[in-house]
C-alpha positions in Angstrom: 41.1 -35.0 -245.2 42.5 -31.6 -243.9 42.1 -32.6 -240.4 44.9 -34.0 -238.8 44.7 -37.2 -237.0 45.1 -36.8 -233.8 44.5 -39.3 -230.3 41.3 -39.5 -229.2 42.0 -40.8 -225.3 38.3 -41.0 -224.2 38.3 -44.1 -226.8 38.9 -46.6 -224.4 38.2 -50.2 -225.2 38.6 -53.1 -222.7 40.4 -56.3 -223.7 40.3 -58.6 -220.9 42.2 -56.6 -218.0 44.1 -54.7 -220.1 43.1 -50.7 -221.3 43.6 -49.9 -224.6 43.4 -46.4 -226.6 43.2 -45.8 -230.2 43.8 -42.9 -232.2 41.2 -41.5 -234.2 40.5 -38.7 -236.2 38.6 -35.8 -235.5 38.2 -33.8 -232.6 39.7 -33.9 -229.7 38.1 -34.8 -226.2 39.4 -33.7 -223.2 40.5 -36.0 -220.6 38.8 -35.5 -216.8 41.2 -36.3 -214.3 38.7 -39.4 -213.1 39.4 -40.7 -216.8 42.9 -40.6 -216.0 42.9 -42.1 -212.6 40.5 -45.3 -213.9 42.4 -45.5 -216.7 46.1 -45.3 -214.9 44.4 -47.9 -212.5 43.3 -50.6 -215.0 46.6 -50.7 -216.5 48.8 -50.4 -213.8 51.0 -53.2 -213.6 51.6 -52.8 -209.9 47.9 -52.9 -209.1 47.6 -56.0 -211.0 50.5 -57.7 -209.2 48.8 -56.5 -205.7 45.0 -57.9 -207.0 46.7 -61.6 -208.1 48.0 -61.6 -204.6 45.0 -61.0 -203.3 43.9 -63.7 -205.4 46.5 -66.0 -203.8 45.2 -64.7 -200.0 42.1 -66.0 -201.1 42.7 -69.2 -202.7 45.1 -69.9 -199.1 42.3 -68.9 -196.7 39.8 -71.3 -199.0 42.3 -74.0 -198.7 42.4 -73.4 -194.9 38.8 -73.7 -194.4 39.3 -77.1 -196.6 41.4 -78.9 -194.2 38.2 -79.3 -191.7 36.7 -81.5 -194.1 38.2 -85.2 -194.4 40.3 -86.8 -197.0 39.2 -89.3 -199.3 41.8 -91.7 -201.3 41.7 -94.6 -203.9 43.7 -96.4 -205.1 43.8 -99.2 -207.6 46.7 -101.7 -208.8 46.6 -104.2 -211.6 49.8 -106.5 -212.3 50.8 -109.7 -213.5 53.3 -112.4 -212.0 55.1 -115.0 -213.6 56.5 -117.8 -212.4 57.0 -119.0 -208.0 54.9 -116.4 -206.5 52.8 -115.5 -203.5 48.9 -115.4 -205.0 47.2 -112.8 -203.3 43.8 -114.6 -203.3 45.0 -117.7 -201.1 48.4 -116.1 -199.6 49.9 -119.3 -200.2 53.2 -119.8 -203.0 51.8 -120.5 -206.8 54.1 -121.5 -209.8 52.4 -119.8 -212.5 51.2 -116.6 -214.6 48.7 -115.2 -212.2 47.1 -111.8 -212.9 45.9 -109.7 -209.9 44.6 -106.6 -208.7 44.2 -104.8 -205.3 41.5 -101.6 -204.5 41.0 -99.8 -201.6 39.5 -96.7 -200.5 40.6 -94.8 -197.4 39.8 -91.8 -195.6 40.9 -89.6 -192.2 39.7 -86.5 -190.6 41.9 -84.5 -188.2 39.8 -84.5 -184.9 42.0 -82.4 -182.6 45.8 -81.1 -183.3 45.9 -78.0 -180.4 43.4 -75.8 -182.5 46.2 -75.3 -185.7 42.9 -75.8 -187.8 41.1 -73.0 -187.0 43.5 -70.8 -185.9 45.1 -70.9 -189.2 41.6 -70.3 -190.8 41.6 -66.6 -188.8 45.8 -66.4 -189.5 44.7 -66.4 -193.2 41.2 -64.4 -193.2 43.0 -61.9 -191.6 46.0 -61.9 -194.3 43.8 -61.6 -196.9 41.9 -58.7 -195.5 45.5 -56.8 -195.6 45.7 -58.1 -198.9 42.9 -55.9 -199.9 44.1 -53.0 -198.2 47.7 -53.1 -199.9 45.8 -53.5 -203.2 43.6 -50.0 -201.9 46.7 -48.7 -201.4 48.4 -49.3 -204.4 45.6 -47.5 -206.3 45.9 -44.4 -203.7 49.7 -43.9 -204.6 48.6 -44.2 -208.8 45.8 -42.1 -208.0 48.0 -39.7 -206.1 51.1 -39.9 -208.9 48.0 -39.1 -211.8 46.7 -36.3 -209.7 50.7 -34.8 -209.8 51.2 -35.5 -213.2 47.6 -34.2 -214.5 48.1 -31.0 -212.2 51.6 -30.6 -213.9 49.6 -30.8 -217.1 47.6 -27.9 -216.4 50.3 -25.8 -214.9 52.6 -26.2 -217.4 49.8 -25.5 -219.9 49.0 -22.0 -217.9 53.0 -21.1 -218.0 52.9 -22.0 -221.8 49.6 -19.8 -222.4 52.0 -17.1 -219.9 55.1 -17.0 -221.8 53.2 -16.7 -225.1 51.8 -13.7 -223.7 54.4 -11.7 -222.3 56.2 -12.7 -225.8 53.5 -11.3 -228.0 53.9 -7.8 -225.6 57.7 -7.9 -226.1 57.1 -8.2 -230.2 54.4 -5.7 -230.1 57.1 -3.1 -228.9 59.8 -4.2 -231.1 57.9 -3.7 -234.1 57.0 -0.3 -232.8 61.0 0.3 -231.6 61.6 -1.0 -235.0 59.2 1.7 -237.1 61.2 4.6 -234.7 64.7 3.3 -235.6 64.7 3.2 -239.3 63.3 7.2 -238.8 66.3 7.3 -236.4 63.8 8.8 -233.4 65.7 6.2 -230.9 69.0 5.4 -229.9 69.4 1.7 -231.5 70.4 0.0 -228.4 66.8 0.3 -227.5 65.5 -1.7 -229.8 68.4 -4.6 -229.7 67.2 -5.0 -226.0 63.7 -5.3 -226.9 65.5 -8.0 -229.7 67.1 -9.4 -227.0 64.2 -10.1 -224.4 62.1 -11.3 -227.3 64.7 -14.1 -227.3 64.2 -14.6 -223.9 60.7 -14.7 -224.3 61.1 -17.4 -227.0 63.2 -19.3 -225.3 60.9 -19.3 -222.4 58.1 -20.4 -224.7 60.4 -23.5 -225.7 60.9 -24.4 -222.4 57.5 -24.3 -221.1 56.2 -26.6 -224.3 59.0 -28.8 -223.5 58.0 -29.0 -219.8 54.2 -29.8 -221.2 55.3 -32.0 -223.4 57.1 -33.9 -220.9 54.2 -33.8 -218.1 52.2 -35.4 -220.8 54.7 -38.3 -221.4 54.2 -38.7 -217.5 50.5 -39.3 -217.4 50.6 -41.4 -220.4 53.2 -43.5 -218.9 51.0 -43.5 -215.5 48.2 -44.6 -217.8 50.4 -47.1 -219.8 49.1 -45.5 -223.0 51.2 -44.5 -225.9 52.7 -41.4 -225.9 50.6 -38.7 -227.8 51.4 -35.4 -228.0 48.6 -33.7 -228.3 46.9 -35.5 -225.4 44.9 -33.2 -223.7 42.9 -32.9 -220.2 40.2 -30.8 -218.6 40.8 -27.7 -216.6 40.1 -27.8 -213.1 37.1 -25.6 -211.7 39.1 -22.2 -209.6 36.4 -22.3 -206.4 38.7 -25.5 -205.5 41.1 -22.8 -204.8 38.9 -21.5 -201.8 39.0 -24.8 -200.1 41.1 -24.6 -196.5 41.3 -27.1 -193.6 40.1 -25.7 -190.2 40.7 -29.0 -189.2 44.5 -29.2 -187.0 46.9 -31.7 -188.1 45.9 -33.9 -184.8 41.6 -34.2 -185.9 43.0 -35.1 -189.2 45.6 -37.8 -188.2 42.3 -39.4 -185.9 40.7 -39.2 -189.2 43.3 -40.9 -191.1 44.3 -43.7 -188.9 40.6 -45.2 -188.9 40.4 -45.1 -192.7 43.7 -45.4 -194.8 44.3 -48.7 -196.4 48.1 -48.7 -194.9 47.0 -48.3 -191.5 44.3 -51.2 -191.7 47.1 -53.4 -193.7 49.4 -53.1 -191.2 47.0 -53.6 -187.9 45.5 -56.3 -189.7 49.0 -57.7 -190.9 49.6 -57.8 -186.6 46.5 -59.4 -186.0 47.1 -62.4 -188.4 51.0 -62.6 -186.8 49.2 -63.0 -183.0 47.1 -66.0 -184.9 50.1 -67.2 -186.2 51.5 -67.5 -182.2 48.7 -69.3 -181.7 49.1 -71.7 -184.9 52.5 -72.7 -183.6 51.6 -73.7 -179.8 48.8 -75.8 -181.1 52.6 -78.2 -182.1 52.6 -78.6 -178.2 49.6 -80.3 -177.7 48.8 -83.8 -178.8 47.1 -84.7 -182.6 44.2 -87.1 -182.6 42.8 -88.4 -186.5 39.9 -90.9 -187.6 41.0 -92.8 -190.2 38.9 -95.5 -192.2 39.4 -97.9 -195.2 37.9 -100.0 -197.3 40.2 -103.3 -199.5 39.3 -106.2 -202.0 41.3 -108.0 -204.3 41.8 -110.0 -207.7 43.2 -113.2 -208.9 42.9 -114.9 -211.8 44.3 -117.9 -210.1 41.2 -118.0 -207.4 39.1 -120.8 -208.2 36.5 -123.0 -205.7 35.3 -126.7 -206.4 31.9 -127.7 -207.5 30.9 -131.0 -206.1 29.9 -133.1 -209.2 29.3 -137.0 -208.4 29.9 -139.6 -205.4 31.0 -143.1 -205.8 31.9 -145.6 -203.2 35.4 -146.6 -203.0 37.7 -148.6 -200.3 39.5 -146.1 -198.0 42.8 -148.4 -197.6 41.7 -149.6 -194.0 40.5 -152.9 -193.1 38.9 -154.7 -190.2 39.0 -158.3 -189.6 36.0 -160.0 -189.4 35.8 -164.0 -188.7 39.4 -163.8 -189.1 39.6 -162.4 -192.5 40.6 -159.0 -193.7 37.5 -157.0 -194.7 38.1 -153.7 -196.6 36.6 -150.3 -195.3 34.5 -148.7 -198.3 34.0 -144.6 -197.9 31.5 -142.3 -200.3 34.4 -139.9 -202.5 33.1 -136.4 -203.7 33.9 -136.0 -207.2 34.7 -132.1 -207.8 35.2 -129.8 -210.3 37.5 -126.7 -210.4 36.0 -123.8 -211.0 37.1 -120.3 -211.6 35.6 -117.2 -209.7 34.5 -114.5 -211.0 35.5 -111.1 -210.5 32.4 -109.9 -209.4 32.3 -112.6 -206.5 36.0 -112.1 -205.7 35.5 -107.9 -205.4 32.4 -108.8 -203.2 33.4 -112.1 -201.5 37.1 -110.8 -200.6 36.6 -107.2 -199.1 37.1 -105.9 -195.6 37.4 -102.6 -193.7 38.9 -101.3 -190.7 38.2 -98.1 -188.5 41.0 -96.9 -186.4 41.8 -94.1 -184.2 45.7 -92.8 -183.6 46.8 -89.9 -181.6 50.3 -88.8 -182.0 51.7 -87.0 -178.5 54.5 -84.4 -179.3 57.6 -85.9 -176.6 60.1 -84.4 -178.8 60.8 -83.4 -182.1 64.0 -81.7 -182.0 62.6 -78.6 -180.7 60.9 -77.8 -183.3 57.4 -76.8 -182.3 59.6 -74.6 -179.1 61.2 -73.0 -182.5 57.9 -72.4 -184.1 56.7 -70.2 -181.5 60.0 -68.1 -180.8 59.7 -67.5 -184.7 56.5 -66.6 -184.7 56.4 -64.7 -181.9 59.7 -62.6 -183.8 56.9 -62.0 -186.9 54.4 -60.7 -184.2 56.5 -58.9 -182.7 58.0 -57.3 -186.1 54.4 -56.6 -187.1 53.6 -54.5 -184.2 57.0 -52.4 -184.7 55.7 -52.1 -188.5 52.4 -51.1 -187.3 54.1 -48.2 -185.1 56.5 -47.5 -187.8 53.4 -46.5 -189.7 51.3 -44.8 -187.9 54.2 -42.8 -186.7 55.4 -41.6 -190.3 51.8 -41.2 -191.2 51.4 -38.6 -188.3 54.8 -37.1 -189.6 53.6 -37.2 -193.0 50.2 -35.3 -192.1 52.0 -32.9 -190.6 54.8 -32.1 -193.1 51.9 -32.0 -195.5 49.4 -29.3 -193.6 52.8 -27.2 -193.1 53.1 -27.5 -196.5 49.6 -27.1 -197.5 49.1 -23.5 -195.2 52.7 -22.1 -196.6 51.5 -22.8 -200.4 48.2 -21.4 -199.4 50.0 -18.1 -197.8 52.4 -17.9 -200.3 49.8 -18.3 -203.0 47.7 -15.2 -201.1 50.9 -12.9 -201.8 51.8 -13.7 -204.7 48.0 -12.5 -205.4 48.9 -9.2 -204.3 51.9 -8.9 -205.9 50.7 -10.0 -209.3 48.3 -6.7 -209.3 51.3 -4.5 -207.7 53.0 -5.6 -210.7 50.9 -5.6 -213.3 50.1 -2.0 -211.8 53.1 -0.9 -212.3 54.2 -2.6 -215.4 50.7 -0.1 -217.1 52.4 2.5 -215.7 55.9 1.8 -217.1 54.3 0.8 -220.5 52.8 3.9 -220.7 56.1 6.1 -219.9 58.2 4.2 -222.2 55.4 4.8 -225.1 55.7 8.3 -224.1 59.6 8.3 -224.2 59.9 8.9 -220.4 61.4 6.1 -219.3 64.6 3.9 -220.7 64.4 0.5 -222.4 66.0 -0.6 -219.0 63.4 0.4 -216.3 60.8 -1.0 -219.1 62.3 -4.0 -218.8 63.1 -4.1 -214.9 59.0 -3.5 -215.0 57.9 -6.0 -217.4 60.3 -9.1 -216.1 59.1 -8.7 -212.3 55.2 -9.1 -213.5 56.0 -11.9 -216.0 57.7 -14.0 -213.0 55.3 -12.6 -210.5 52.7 -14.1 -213.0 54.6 -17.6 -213.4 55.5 -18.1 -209.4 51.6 -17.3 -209.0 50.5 -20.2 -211.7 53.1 -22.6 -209.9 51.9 -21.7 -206.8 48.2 -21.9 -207.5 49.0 -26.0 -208.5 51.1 -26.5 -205.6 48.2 -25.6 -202.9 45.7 -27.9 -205.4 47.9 -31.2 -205.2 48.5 -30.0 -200.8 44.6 -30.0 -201.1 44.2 -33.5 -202.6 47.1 -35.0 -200.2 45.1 -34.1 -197.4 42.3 -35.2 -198.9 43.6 -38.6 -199.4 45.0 -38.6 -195.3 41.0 -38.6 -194.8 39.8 -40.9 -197.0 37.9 -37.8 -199.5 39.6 -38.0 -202.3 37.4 -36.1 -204.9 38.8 -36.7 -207.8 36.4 -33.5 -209.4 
């Protein structure tokens, strides 16, 4: 095959949680920056840490709503004694192998304990709704770091495309400067300059693959992908460029603290600490349970007596009658031992009891006093981290509409200096073609439109990625 192989990233196959890209041959498709983001998010090993704990809130807020329901315990012991023991079926000393067994089955339900129950059931729904939000979150700063590395992409593709260009114009004269100097029409210095900022140029064309190459290392590590260089993504429509915010800083923090993921983590993280007050008074106030059980047990050594036959026989008293001893005859009851079974003896020997206990807090070392100065301490933390937010998220909406009109001003200029250059780099061309002008002013001409050219490319993805930022503070992340 002539073609080379090169890696195809829309190939995405899904192994469990875990994104995967192959390489295959053919032509190459170009990456939309939504493909990076979804990809960037399914392998992210942060996000996965932030949905297991999410995972964790759950399974602790399930657990909480478990403790309403009552216990239920068996248990079930089998043995064997040998020799002077205590036998379990008549509680009275035996000498001899006796097996036994004892079963019960017991259950308790926590009737009152100062509302702990369902307070802790709110404590935990409301830590696993911040959950949620920190795992939003987390995808926000991935998507946010793709965006950055997939508009670094495309810049550092324009610059490449730029320094290619200006270094094609630079070899175009010295191959004319070159034809003139072997007639000796020009000085030879000329044309060593011209040598010279060809070199530049080059140079400049190294640099700016470099800087690709290493943008592309950066969304492929975002990704968690294997490196590949020729990785490529799709160019951004330029009518995003005439986007602006008429919106002031203040209308878009209202916006922002309604909807961001961090605000809602942290105002819910302070409404699960105020729950958790509550979860430690309920230690103050007096726990009432129901408990229940039912017991049997086994013996080997249990047995009964089966009356068999009677027979009349003198009971070893005696009455006189006429002056002579006259024996006193009784009926006996003949007997015969009996083992019982262990059917009987489960049935025959079980019994239950039903109690209620409540447990009145007098003192416990100060611990439930403690509980509450902790937990008031986390409440009160959680409040300061709620304000601690909100206030560098009004700082950081500011900073970035500052930022987003100066790129947006700057990027206006530069506009109008690119023309004034390029203007005036036609001009200059044209004059040092004509032998009016020296290699110098030629040059003077050509490097201020080359780096008015590169500070406008720079520019132009600066104000994109102050676009999305704001974009993100409201929620509207288009990821187009």
């Amino acid at each position: 095959m002539k073609e080379r192989i090169i890696t195809g990233i829309l190939c995405l196959l899904f192994t469990g949680q875990q994104l995967i890209v192959f390489s295959q041959p053919g032509n190459v498709n170009k990456l939309t920056l939504k493909q990076c983001v979804e990809a960037a998010i399914m392998n992210n090993l942060q996000v996965q840490q932030s949905d297991l704990q999410m995972q964790a809130g759950s399974v602790n807020l399930n657990q909480a709503k478990s403790n309403l329901f009552p216990d239920l315990f068996t248990n079930l012991n089998h043995g064997m004694n040998q020799g002077r023991s205590i036998d379990p079926f008549t509680n009275s000393y035996i000498n001899q192998q006796i097996t036994y067994g004892n079963y019960s089955l017991s259950s308790s339900v926590t009737l009152f304990n100062g509302f702990q129950l369902k307070n802790l059931i709110k404590q935990n729904a409301l830590t696993y709704e911040a959950n949620k939000m920190d795992l939003q979150q987390t995808k926000d700063n991935v998507t946010l770091n793709v965006i950055l590395a997939y508009l670094q992409i495309l810049n550092n593709e324009e610059q490449l495309m730029q320094s290619k260009n200006q270094a094609e114009v630079t070899r175009q004269q010295v191959e004319r400067l070159n034809i003139m100097n072997q007639s000796g029409a020009i000085p030879p210095a000329q044309l060593y300059d011209l040598k010279g900022q060809l070199a530049n140029d080059e140079l400049a064309i190294v640099t700016n693959q470099n800087a690709l190459n290493s943008a592309k290392l950066t969304l492929s590590q975002l990704m968690n992908v294997p490196y590949n260089q020729n990785l490529t993504v799709d160019k951004i429509t330029a009518d995003t460029l005439t986007l602006q915010y008429n919106d002031k800083p203040e209308t878009l923090y209202d916006i922002s603290v309604k909807q961001l993921a961090i605000v809602k983590a942290a105002e819910l993280r302070r409404q699960s600490a105020v729950k958790g007050v509550q979860v430690a008074r309920g230690l103050h106030y007096p726990t009432i349970n129901l408990s229940g059980s039912f017991n049997t047990n086994y013996s080997n050594a249990a047995t009964k007596d089966i009356p068999t036959t009677s027979v009349e026989t003198s009971s070893g008293d005696y009455v006189y009658l006429s002056g002579s001893k006259v024996p006193v005859m009784t009926t006996r009851t003949n007997f015969l031992s009996q083992k019982i079974s262990y059917g009987d003896q489960f049935k025959n020997n079980y019994n239950t009891a039903v109690f209620l206990s409540i447990q009145i807090p007098i003192l416990n070392s100060f611990r439930a006093r403690n509980r509450v100065a902790l937990a008031k301490i986390d409440l009160r933390n959680a409040e300061v981290t709620e304000q601690t937010v909100k206030t560098q998220l009004n700082q950081n909406i500011e900073q970035a509409y500052f930022n987003m009109t100066a790129s947006l001003e700057k990027y206006k200029t530069l506009q109008q200096q690119v023309s004034d250059f390029t203007e005036s780099f036609r001009t200059a061309e044209v004059r040092f073609n004509a032998g009016a002008i020296t290699q110098v002013d030629y040059l003077i001409a050509k490097n201020n439109v080359d780096r008015s050219r590169a500070n406008l490319i720079s520019t132009k993805y600066d104000y994109l990625f102050r676009l999305k930022i704001l974009d993100y503070y409201q929620n509207n992340l288009s990821l187009q």
